[in-house]
N, C-alpha and C positions, 0 to 999 in steps of 0.2 A: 717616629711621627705618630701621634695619635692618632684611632681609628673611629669612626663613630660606629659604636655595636649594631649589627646587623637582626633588625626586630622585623620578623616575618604577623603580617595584621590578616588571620581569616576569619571571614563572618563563620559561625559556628555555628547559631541560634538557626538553622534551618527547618526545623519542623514546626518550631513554635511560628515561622514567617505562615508557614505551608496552611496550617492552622487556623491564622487568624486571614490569610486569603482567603479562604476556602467559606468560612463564617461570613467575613467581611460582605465579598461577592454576592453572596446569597440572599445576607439582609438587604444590602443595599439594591438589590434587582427583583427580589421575587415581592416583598411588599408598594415596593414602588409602583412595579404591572398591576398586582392588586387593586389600588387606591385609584392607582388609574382608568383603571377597566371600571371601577365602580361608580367614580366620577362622569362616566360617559354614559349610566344608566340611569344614577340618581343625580339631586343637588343638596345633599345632604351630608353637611361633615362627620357630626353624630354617628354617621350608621359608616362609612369612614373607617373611622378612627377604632371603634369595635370590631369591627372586622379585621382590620387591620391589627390593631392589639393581639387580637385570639388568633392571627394568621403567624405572629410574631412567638408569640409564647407555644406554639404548635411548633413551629418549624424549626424553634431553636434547640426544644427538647431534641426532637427528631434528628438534627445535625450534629446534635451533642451526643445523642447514641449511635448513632453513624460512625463519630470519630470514635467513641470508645470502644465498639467491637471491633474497628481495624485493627487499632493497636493493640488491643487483646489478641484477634488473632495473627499478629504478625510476633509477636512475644510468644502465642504457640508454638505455627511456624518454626521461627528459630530454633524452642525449646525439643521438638520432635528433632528436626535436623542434624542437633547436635549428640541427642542421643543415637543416631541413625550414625555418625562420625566416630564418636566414642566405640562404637560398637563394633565398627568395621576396624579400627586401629588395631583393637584386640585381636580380631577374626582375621584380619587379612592386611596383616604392617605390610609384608612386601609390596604389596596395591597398593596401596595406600602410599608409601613410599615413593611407588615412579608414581603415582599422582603429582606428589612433592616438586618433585624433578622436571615432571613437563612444566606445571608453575613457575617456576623457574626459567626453563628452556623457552617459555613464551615472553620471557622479560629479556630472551637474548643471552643469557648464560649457557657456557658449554658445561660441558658435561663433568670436565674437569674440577671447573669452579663452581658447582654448587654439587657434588658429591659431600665434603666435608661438611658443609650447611646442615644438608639433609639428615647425614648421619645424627649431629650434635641436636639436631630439630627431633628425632627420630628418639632420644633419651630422655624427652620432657614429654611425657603423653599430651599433659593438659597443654601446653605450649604447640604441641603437636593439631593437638583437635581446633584451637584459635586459629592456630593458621587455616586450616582445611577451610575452616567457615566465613574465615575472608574473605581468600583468594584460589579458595576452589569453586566458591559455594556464593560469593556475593554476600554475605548477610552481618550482618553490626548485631552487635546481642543489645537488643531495646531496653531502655532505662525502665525497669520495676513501675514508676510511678506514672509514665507515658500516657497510659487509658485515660488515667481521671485527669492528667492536667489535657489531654487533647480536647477530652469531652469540654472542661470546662471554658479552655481557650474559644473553641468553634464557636459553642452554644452562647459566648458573653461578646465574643464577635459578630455574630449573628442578631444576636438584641440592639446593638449600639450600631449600624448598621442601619437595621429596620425602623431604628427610631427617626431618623433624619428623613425620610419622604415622609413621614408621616406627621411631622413637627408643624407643617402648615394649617393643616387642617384643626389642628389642636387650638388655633389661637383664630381661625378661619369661620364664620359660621355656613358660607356658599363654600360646597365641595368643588365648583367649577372654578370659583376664584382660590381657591385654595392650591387648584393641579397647577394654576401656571407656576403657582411659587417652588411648591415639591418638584418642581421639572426644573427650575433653576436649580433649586437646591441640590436635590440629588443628583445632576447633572455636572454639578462642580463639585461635589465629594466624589462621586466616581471616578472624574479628571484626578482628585488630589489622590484619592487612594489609589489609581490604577499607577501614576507617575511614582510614587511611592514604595509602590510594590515592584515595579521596575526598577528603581534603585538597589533595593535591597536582594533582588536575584540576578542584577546584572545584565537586565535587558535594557534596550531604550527605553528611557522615562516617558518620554514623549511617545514615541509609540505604542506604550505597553497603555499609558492616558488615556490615548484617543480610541484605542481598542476595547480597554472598558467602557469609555463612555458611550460609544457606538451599539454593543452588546447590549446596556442598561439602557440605550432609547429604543433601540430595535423591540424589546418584548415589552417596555413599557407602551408603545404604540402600539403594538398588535393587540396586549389585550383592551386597550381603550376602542379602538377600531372595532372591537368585536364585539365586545359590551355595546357600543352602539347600532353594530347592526342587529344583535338580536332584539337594542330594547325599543 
């Protein structure tokens, strides 16, 4: 009897998600308060939209360098750690070894059944040091090119984002008829991207929606609130 093949489906692309959340989020709340705050001082889209522009091309650099020294130093990180692994295998195999073995011992193997493992694990150094740094140590060895695609991920997340609260103003010449529109707007891109972003990490859509949207009115109110009691 024919079988249909058994095809296991995992999302993989998780840092590039992590990435463009972390970008996304940021343009679409931190220019949004902005525009908003500013709205509630002037009625001026002009002065707006510059603001907003240079708040946009600031912030995105800034997130773009952010994400590149993470993964720069988490690509150290690892790179020290593994020399610190290497090092010790040499210096001290038998440690290193019952390290092996509690690993093991913590998944439930007796002592029986992963001696041989260990031995045969124990005759491949490099194969040795991999494992140490998985599943002693927690750590994935970071893809070489990581830095620049995170920088550039964030930072073009970030842009495309920030352009959407500010898209009303652009075609607006009253900044106060401009904020109702940018509060729809950006109020239903937050819904789409927060519902979105919950998909693809496996949270409630719906929940993860209405938590974004909640977050990006909450500051985009406070600083409109604010702007107007100082101005």
């Amino acid at each position: 009897m024919p079988q249909t093949p058994h095809i296991e489906r995992h999302f993989t692309a998780g840092e590039v998600v992590r990435d463009v959340v972390i970008g996304m989020s940021d343009g679409l709340t931190v220019p949004f308060a902005l525009a908003a705050g500013l709205s509630g001082a002037i009625d001026n889209s002009h002065i707006v939209v510059v603001a907003g522009l240079a708040e946009i091309a600031a912030g995105s650099i800034a997130m773009g360098l952010g994400g590149y020294l993470a993964a720069k130093s988490d690509a150290e990180h690892y790179a020290s750690e593994r020399q610190r692994e290497m090092q010790e295998v040499q210096d001290v195999p038998e440690e290193e070894a019952r390290e092996v073995q509690k690993v093991f011992a913590d998944y439930g193997l007796s002592r029986e059944e992963s001696v041989p493992v260990v031995q045969a694990l124990t005759r491949k150094p490099k194969e040795w040091v991999d494992f140490m740094m998985r599943f002693e140590l927690g750590l994935e060895e970071p893809d070489p090119k990581r830095a620049l695609q995170s920088a550039a991920t964030i930072a073009a997340s970030y842009i495309a984002g920030g352009i959407i609260p500010l898209s009303p103003y652009m075609v607006s010449h009253s900044a106060r008829t401009a904020l109702l529109w940018s509060v729809a707007v950006t109020l239903i891109a937050l819904g789409v991207f927060g519902y979105i972003k919950g998909r693809f990490t496996g949270a409630r859509a719906g929940r993860s929606a209405s938590q974004t949207i909640v977050i990006g009115g909450l500051a985009a109110g406070a600083a409109f609130l604010l702007a107007k009691l100082i101005s």
